[in-house]
C-alpha positions in Angstrom: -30.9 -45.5 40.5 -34.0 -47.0 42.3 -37.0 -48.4 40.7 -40.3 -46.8 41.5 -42.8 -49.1 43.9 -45.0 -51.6 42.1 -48.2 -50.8 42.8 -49.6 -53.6 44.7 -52.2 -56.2 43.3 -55.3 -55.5 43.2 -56.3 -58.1 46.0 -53.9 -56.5 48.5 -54.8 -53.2 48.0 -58.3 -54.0 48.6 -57.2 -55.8 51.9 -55.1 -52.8 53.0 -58.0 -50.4 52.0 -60.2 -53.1 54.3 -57.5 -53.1 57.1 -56.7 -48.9 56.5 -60.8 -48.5 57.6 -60.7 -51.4 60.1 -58.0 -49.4 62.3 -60.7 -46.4 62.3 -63.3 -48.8 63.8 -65.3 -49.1 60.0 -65.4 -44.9 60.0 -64.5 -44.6 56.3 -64.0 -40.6 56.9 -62.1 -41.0 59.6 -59.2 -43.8 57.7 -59.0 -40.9 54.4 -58.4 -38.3 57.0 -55.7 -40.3 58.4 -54.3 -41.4 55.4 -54.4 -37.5 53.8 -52.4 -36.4 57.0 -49.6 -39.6 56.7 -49.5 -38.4 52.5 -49.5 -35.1 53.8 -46.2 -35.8 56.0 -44.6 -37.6 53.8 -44.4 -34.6 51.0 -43.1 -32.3 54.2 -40.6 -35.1 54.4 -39.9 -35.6 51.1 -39.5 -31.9 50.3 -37.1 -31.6 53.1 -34.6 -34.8 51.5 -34.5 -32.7 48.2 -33.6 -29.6 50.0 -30.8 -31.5 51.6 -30.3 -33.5 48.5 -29.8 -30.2 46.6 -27.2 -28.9 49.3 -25.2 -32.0 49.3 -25.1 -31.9 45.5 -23.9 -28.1 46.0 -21.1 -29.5 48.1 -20.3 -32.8 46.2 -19.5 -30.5 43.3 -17.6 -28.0 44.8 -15.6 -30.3 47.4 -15.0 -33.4 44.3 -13.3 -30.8 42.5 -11.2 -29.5 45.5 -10.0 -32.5 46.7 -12.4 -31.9 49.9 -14.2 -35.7 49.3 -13.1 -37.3 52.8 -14.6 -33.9 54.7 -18.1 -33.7 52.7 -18.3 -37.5 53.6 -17.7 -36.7 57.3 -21.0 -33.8 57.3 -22.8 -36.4 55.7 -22.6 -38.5 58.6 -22.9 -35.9 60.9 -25.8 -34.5 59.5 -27.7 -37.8 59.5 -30.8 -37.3 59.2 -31.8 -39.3 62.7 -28.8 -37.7 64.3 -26.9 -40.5 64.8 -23.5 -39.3 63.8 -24.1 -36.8 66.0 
């Protein structure tokens, strides 16, 4: 299992919040609107992995238990997200 992020110190997350509104030429407004659209897309993106997660688990139970391992391992690849097995 993963460990969570470490939240960064709180020096560097004061110069990422100064770089984050540097990028949107000092517009404050503007760098929390485009850092509630990148959270925003990252929860579509993260809700869409635990769909898949759950499907996969649906499958690893089901084909572990049929003998089926060596064919659930060959979707996986194939359904990469990034398409590269494709």
């Amino acid at each position: 299992m993963t460990q969570p992020a470490q939240e960064p110190a709180p020096a560097d997350l004061e110069n990422m919040t100064d770089e984050a509104i540097a990028a949107c030429d000092g517009d404050a407004r503007a760098a929390v609107r485009v850092l509630l659209l990148a959270m925003h897309h990252q929860q579509i993106e993260i809700n869409d992995l635990a769909a898949e997660i759950a499907r996969l688990a649906i499958d690893v139970s089901r084909g572990y238990s049929r003998g089926r391992r060596e064919r659930y391992l060959m979707r996986t690849k194939v359904a990469s997200p990034d398409g590269a097995g494709k």
